[in-house]
N, CA, C and O atoms as CSV, one atom per row, in Angstrom:
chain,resi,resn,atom,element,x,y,z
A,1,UNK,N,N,16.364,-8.164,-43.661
A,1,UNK,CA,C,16.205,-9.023,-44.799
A,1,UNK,C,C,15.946,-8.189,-46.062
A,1,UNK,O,O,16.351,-8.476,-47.188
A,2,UNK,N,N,15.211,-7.111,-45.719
A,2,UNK,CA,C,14.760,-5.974,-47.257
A,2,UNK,C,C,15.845,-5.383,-47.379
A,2,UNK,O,O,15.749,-4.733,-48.421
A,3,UNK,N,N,17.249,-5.154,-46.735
A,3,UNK,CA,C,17.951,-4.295,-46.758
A,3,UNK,C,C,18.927,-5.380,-47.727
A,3,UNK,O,O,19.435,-4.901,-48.741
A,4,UNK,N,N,19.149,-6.694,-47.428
A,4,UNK,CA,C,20.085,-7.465,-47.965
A,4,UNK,C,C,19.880,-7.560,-49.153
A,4,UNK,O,O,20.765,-7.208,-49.933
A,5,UNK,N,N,18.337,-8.196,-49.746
A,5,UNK,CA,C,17.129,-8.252,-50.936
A,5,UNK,C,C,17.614,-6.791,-51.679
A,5,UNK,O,O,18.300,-6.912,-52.694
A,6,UNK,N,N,17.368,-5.774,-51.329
A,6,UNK,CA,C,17.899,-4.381,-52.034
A,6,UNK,C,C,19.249,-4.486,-52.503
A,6,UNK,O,O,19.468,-4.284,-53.698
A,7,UNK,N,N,20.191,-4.780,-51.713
A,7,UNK,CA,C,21.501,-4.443,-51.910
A,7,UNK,C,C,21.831,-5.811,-52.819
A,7,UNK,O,O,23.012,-5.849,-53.165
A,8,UNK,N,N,20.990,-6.981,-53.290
A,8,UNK,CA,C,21.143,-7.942,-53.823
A,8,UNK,C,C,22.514,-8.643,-53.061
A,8,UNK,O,O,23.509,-8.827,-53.762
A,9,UNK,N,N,22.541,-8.971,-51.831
A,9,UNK,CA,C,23.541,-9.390,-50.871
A,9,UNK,C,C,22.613,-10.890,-50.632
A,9,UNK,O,O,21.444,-11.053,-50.281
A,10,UNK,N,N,23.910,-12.062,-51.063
A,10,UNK,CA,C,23.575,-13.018,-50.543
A,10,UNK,C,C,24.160,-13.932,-49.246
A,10,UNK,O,O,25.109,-14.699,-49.411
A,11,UNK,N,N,23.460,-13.761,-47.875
A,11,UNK,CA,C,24.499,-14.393,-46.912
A,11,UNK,C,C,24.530,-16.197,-46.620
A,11,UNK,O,O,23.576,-16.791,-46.120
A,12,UNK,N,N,25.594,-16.750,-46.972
A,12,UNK,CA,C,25.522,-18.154,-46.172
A,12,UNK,C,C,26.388,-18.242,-45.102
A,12,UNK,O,O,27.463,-17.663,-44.941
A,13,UNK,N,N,25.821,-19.009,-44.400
A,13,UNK,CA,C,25.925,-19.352,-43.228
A,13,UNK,C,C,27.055,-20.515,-43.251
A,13,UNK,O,O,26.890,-21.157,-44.289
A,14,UNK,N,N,27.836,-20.885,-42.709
A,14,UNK,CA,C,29.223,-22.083,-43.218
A,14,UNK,C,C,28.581,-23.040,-41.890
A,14,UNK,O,O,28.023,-24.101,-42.170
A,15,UNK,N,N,28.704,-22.570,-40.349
A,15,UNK,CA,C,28.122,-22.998,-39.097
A,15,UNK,C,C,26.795,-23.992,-38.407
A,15,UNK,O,O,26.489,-24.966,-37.718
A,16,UNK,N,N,26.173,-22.430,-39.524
A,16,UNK,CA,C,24.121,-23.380,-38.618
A,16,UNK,C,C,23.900,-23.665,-40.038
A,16,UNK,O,O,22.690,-23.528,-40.220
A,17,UNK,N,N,24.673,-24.110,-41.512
A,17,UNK,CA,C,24.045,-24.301,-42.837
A,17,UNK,C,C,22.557,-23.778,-42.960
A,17,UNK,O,O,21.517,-24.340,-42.617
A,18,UNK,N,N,22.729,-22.674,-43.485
A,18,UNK,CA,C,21.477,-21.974,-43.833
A,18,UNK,C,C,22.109,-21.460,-45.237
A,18,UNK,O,O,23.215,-21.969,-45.417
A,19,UNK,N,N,21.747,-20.682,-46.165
A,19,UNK,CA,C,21.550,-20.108,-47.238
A,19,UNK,C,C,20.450,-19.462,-47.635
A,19,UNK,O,O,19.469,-20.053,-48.085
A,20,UNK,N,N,20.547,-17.887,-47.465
A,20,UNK,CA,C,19.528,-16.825,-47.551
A,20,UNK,C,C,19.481,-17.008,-49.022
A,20,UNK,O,O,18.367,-16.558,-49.290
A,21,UNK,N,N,20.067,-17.433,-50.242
A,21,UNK,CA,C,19.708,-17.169,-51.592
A,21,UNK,C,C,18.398,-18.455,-51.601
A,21,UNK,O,O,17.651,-18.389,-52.577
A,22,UNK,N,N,18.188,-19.271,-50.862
A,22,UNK,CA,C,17.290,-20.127,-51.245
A,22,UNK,C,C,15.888,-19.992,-50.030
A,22,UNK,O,O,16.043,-19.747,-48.833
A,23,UNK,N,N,15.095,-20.131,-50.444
A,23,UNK,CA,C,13.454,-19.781,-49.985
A,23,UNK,C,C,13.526,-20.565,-48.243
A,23,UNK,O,O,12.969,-20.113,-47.242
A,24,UNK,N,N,14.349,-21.778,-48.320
A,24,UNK,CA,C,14.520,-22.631,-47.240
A,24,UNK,C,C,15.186,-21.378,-46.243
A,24,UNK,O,O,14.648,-20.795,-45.302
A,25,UNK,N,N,16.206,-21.247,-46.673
A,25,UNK,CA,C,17.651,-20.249,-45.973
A,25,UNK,C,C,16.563,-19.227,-45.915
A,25,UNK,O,O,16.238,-19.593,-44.785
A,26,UNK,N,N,15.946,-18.518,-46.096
A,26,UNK,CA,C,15.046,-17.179,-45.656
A,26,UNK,C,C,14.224,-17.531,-44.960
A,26,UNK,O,O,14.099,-16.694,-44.067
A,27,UNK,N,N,13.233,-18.714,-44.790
A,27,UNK,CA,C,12.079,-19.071,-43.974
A,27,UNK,C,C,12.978,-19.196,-43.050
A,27,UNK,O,O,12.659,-18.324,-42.241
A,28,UNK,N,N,14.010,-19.785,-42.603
A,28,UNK,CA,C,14.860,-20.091,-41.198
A,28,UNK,C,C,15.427,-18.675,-40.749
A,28,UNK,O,O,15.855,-18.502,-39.608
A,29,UNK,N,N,15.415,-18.083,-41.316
A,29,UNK,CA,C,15.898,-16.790,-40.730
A,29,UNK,C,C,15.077,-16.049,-40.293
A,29,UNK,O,O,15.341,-15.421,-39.268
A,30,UNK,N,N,13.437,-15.845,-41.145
A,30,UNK,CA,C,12.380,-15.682,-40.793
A,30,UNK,C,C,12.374,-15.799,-39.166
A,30,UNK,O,O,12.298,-14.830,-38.410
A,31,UNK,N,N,12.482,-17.387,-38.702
A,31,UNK,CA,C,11.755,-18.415,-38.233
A,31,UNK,C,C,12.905,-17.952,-36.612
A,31,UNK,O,O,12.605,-18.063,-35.423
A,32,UNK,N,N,13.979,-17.531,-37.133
A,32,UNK,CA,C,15.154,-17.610,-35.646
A,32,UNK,C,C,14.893,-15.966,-35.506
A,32,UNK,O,O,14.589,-15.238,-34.561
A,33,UNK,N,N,15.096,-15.805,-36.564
A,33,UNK,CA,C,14.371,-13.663,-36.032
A,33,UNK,C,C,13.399,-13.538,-35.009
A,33,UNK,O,O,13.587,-12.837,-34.015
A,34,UNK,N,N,12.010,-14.416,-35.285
A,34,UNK,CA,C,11.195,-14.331,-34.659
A,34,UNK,C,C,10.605,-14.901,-33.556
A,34,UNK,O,O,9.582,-14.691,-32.905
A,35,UNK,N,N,11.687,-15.814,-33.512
A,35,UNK,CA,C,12.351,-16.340,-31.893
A,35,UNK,C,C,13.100,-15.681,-30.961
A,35,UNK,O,O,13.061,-15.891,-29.749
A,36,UNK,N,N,13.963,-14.673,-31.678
A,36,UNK,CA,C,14.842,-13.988,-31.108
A,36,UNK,C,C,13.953,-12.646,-30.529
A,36,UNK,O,O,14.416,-12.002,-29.587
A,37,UNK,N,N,12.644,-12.264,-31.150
A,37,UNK,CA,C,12.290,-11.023,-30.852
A,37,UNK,C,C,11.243,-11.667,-29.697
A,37,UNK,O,O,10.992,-10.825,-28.835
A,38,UNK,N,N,10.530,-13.042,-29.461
A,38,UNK,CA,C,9.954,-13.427,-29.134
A,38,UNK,C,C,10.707,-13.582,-26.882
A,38,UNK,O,O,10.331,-13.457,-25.717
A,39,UNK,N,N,11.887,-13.916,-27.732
A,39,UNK,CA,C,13.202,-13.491,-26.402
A,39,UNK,C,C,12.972,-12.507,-25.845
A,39,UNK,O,O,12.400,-12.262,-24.783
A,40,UNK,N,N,13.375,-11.987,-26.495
A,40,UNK,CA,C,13.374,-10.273,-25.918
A,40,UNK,C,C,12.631,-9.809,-25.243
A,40,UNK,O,O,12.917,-9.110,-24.271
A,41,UNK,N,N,10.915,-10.256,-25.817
A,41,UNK,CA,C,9.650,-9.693,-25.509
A,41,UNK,C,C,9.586,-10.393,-24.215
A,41,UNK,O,O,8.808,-10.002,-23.344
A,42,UNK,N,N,10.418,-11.480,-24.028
A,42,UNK,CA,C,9.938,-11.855,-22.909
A,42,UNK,C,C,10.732,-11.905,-21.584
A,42,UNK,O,O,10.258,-12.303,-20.520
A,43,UNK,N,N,12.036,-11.442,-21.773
A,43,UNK,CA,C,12.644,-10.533,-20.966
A,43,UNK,C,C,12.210,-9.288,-20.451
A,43,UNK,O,O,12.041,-8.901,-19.295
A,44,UNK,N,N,12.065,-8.750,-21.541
A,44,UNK,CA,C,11.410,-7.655,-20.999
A,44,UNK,C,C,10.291,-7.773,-20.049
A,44,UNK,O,O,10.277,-7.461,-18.858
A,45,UNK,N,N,9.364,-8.272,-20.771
A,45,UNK,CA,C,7.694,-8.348,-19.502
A,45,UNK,C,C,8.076,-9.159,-18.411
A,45,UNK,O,O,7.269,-9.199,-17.483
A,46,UNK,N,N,9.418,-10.005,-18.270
A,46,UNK,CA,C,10.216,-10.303,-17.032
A,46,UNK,C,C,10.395,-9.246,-15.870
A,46,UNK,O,O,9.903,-9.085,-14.753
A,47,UNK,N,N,11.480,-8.498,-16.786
A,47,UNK,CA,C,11.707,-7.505,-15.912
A,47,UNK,C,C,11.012,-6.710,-15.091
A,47,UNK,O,O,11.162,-6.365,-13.919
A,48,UNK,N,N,9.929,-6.399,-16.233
A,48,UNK,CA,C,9.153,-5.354,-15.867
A,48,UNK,C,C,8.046,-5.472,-14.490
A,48,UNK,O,O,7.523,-4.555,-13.857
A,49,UNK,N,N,7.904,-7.181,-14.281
A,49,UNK,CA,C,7.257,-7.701,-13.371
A,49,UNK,C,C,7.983,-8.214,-11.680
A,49,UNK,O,O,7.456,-8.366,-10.578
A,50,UNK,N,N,9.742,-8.396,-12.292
A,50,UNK,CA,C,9.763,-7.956,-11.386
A,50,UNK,C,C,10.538,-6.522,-10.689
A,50,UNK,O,O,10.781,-6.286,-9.506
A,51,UNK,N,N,10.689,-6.061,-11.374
A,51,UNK,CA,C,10.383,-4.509,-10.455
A,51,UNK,C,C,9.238,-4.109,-9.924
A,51,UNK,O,O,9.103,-3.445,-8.897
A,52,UNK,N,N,8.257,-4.593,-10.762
A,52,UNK,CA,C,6.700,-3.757,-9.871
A,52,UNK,C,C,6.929,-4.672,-8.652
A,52,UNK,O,O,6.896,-3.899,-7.695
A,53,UNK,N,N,7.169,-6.058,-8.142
A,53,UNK,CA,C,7.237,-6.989,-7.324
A,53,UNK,C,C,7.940,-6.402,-6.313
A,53,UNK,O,O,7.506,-6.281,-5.168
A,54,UNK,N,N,8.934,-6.059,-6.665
A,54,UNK,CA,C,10.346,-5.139,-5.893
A,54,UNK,C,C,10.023,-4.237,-4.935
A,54,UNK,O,O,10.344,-4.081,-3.757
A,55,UNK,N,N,8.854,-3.313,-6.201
A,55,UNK,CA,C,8.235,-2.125,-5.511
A,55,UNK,C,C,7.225,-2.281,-4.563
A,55,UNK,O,O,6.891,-1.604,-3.591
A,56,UNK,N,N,6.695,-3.603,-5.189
A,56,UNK,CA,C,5.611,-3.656,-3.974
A,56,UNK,C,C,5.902,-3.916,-2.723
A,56,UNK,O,O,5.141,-3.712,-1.777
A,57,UNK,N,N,7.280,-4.485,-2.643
A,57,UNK,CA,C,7.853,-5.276,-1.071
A,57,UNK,C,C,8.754,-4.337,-0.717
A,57,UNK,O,O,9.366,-4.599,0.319
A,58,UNK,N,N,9.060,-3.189,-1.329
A,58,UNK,CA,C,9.467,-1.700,-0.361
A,58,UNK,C,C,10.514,-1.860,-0.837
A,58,UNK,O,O,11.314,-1.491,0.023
A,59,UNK,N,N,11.086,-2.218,-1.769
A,59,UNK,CA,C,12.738,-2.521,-2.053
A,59,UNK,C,C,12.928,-1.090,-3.321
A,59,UNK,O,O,12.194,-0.836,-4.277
A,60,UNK,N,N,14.114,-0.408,-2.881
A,60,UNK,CA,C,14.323,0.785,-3.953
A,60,UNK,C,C,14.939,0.213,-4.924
A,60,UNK,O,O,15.777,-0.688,-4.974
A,61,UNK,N,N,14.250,1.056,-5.940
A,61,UNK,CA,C,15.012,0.746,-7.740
A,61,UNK,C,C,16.108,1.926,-8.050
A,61,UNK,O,O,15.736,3.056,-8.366
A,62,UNK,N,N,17.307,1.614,-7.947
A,62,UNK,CA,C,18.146,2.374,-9.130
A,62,UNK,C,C,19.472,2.398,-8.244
A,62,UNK,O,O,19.834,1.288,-7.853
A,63,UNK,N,N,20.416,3.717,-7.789
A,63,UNK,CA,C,21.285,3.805,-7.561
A,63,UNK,C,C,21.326,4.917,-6.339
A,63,UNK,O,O,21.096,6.109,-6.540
A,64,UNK,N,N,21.663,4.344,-4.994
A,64,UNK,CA,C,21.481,5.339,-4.027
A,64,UNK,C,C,21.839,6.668,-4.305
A,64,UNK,O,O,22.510,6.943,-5.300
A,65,UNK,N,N,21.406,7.598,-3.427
A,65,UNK,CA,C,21.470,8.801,-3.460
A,65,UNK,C,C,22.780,9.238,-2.574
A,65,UNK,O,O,22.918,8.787,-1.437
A,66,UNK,N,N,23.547,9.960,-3.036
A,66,UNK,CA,C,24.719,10.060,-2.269
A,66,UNK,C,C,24.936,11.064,-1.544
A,66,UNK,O,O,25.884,11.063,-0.758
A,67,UNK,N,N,24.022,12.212,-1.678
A,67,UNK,CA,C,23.795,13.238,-0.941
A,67,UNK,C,C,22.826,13.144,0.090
A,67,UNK,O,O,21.842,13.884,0.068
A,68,UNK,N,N,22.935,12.622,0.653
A,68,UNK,CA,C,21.783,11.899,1.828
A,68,UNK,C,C,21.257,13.384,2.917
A,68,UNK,O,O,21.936,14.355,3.252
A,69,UNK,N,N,20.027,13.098,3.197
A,69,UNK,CA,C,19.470,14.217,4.052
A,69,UNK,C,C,20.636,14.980,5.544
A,69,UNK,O,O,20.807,16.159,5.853
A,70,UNK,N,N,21.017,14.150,5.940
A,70,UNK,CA,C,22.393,14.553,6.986
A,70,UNK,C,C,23.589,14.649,6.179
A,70,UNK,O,O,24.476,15.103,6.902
A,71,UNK,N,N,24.078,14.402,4.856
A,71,UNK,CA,C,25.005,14.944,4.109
A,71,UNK,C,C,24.657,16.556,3.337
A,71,UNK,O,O,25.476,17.474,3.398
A,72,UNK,N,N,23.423,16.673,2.687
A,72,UNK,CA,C,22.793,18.216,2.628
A,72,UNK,C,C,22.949,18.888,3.834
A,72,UNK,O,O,23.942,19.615,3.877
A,73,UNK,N,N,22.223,18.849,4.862
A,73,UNK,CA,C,22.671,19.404,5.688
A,73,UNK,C,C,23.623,20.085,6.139
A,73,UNK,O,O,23.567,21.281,6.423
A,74,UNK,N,N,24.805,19.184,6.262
A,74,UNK,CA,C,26.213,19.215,6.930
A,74,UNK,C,C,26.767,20.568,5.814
A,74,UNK,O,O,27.344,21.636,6.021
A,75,UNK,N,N,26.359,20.024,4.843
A,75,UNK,CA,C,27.212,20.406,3.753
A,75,UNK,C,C,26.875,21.895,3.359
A,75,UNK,O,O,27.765,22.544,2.809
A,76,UNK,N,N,25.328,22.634,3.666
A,76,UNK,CA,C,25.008,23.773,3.327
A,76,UNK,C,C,25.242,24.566,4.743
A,76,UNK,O,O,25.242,25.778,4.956
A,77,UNK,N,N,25.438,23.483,5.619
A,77,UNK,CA,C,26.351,24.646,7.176
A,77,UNK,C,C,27.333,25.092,6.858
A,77,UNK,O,O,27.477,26.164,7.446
A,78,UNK,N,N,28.288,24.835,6.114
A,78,UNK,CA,C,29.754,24.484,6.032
A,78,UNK,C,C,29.701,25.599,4.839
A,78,UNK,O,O,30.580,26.455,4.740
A,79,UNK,N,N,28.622,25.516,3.965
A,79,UNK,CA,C,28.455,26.415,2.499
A,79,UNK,C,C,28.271,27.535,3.001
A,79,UNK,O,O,28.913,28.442,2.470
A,80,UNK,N,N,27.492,27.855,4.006
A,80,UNK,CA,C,27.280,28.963,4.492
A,80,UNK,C,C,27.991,29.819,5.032
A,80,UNK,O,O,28.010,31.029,4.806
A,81,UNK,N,N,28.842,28.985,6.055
A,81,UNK,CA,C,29.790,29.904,6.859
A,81,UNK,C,C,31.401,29.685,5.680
A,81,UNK,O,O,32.523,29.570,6.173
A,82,UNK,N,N,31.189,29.672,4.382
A,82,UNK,CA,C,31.708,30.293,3.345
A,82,UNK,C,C,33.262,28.960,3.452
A,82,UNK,O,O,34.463,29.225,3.413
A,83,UNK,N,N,32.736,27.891,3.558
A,83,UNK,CA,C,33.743,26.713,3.659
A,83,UNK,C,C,33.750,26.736,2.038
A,83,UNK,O,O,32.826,27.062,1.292
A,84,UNK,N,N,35.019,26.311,1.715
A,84,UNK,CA,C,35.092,25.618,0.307
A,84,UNK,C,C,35.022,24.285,0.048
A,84,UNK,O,O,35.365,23.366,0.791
A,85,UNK,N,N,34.389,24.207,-1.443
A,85,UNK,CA,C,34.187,22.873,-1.448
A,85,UNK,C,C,35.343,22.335,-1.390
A,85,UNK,O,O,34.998,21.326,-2.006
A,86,UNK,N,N,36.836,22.080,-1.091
A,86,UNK,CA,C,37.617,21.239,-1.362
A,86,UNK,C,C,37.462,20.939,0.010
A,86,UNK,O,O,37.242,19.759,0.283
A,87,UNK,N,N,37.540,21.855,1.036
A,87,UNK,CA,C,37.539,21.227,2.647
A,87,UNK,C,C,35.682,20.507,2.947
A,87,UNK,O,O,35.301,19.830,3.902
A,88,UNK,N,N,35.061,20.877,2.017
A,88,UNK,CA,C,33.773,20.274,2.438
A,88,UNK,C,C,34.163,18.664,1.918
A,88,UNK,O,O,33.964,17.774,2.745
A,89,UNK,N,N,34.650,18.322,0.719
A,89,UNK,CA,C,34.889,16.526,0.494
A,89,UNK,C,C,35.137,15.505,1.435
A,89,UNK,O,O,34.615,14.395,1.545
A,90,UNK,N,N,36.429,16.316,2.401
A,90,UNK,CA,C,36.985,14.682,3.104
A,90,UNK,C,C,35.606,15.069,4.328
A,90,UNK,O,O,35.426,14.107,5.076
A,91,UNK,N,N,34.849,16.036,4.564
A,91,UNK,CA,C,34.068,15.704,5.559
A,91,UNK,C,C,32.383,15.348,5.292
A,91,UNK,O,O,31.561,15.225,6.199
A,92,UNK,N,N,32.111,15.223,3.896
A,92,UNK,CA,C,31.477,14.287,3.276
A,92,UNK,C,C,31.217,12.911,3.091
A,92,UNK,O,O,30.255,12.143,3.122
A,93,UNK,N,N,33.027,12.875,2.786
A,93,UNK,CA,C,33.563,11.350,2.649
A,93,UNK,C,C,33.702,10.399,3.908
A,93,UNK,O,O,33.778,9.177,4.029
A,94,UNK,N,N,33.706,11.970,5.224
A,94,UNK,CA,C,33.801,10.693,6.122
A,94,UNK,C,C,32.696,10.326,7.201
A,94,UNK,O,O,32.723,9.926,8.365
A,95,UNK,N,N,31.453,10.734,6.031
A,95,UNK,CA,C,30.144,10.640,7.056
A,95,UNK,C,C,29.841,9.095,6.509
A,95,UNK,O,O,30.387,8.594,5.526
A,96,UNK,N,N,28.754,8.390,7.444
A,96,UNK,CA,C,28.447,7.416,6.670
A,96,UNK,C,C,27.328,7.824,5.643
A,96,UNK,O,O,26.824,8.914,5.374
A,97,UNK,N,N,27.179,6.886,5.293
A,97,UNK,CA,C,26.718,6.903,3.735
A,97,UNK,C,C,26.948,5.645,2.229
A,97,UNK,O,O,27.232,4.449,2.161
A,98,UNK,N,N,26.654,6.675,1.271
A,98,UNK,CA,C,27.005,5.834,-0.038
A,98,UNK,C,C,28.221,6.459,-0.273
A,98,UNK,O,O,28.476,7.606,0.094
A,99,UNK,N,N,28.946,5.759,-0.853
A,99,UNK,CA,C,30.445,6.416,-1.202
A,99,UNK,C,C,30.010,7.913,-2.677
A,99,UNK,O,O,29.008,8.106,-3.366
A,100,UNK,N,N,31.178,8.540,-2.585
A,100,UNK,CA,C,30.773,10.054,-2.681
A,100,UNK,C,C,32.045,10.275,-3.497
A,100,UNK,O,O,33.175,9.829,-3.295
A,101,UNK,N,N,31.522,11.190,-4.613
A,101,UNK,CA,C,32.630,11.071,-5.483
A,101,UNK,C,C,32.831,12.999,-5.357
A,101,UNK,O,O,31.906,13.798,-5.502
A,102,UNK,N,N,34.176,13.328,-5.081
A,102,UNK,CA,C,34.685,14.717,-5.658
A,102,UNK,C,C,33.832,15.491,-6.236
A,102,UNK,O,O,33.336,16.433,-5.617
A,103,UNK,N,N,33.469,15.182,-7.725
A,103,UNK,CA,C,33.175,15.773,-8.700
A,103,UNK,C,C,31.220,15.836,-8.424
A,103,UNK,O,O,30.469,16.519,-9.120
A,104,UNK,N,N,30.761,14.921,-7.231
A,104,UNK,CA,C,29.226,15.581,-7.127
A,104,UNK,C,C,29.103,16.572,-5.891
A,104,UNK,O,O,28.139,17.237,-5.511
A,105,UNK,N,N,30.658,16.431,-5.282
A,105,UNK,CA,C,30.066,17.546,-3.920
A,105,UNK,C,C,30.548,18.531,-4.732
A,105,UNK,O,O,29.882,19.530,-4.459
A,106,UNK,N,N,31.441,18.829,-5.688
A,106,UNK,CA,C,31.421,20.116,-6.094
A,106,UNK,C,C,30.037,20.358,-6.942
A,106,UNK,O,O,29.314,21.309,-6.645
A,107,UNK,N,N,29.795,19.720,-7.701
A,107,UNK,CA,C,28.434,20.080,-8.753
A,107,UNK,C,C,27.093,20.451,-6.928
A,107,UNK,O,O,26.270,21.360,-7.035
A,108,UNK,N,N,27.147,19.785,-5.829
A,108,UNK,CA,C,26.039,20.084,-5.230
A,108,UNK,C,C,26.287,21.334,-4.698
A,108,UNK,O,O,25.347,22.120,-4.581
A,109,UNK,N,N,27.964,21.799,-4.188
A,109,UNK,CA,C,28.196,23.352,-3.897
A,109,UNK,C,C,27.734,24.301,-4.689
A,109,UNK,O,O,27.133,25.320,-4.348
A,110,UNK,N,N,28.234,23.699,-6.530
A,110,UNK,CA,C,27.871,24.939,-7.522
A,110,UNK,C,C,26.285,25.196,-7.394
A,110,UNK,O,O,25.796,26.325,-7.380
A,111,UNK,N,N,25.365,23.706,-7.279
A,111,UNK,CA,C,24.248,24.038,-7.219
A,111,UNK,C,C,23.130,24.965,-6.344
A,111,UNK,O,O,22.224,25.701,-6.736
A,112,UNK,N,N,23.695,24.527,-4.698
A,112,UNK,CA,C,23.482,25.066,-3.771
A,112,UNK,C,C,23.923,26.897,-3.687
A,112,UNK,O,O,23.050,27.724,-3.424
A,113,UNK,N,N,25.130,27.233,-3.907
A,113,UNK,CA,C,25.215,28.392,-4.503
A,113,UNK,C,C,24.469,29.279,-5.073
A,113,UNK,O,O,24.308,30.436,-4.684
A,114,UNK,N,N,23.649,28.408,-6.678
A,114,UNK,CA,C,23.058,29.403,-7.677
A,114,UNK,C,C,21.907,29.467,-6.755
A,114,UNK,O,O,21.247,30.481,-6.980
A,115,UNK,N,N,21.403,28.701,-5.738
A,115,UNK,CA,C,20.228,28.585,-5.161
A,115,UNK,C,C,19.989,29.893,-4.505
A,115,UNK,O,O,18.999,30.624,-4.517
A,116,UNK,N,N,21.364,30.025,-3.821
A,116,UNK,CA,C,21.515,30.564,-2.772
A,116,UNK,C,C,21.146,32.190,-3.233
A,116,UNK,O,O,20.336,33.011,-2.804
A,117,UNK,N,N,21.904,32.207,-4.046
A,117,UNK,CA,C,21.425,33.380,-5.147
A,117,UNK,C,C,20.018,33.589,-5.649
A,117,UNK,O,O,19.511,34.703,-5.521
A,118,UNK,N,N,19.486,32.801,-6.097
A,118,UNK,CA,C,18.116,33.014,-6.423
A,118,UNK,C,C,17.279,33.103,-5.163
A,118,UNK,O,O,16.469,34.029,-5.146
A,119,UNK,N,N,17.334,32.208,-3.970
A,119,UNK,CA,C,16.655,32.152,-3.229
A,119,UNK,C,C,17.404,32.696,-1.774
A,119,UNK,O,O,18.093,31.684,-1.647
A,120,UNK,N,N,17.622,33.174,-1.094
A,120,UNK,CA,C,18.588,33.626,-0.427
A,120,UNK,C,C,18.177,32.660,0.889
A,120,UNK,O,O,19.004,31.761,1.043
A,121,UNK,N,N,17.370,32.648,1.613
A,121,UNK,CA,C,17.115,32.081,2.816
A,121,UNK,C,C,16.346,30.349,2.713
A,121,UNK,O,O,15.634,29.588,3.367
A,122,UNK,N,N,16.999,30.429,1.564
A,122,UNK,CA,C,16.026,28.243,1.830
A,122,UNK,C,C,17.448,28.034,1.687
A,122,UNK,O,O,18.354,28.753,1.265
A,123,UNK,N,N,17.389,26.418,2.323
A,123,UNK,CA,C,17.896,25.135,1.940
A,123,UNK,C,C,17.173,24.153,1.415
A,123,UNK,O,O,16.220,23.670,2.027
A,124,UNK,N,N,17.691,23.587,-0.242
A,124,UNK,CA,C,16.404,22.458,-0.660
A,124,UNK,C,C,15.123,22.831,-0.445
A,124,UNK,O,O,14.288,21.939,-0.294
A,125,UNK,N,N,14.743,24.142,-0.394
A,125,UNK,CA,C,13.379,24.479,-0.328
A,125,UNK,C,C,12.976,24.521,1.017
A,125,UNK,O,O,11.811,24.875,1.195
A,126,UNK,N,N,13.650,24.247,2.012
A,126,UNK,CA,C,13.513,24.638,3.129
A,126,UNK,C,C,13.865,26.020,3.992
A,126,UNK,O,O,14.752,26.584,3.350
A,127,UNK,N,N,13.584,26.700,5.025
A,127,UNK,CA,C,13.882,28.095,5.782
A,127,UNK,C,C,15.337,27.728,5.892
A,127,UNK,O,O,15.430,26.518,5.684
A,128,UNK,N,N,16.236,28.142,6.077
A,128,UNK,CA,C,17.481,28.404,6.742
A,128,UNK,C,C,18.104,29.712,7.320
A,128,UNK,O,O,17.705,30.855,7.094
A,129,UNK,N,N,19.139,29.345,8.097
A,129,UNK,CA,C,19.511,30.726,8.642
A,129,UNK,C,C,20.905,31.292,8.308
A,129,UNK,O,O,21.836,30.491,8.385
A,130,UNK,N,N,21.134,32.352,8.008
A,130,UNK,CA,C,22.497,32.540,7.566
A,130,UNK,C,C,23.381,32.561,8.437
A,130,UNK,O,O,22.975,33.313,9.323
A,131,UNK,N,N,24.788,31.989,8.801
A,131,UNK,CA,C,25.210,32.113,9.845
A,131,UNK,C,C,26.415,33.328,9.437
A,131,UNK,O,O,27.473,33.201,10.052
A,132,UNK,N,N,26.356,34.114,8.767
A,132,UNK,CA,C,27.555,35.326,8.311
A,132,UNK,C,C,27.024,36.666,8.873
A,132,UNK,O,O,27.664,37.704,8.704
């Protein structure tokens, strides 16, 4: 509203008949603004109640994990005995699981790699054994 007032911009409305040049037309805009934020506020503290609800009844929030504890696994055997990631995908893809996209088993090879380098004998922070 200060931005319109500055720029001396007057808006009417043709639809919900309002007119911001007159004191009426600004109190209603006032009046639906602060309905509209009143919305919001209460979506939000919606939401927010029920996720804690969610959480409390054991239900996970967000987007599975697609590298699943028996997909790491599989996948740093295979890294080890110096498989490439293109032959590591279709045997990713055909574990069960969450569906598995190309482009994260390579980012988890590149990752597993720099690991491998920094840390020579873990997996995920675990002992492992080299099989080479």
């Amino acid at each position: 509203m200060q931005v319109f007032e500055a720029n001396n911009v007057l808006l009417v409305s043709l639809t919900e008949r309002f007119d911001l040049a007159s004191p009426m037309g600004k109190g209603m805009f006032h009046i639906m603004a602060a309905l509209a934020q009143m919305e919001r506020d209460l979506i939000r503290e919606r939401t927010i109640a029920g996720v804690k609800a969610a959480r409390e009844r054991g239900a996970l929030h967000g987007r599975p994990q697609t590298m699943t504890p028996e997909r790491i696994e599989k996948a740093a055997e295979l890294a080890l005995a110096g498989v490439s990631a293109t032959k590591i995908i279709p045997v990713m893809k055909a574990m069960p699981g969450p569906s598995i996209a190309k482009s994260r088993v390579y980012q988890w090879v590149r990752e597993f790699k720099a690991q491998q380098q920094a840390h020579p004998c873990t997996i995920d922070g675990k002992t492992a054994r080299r099989t080479k």
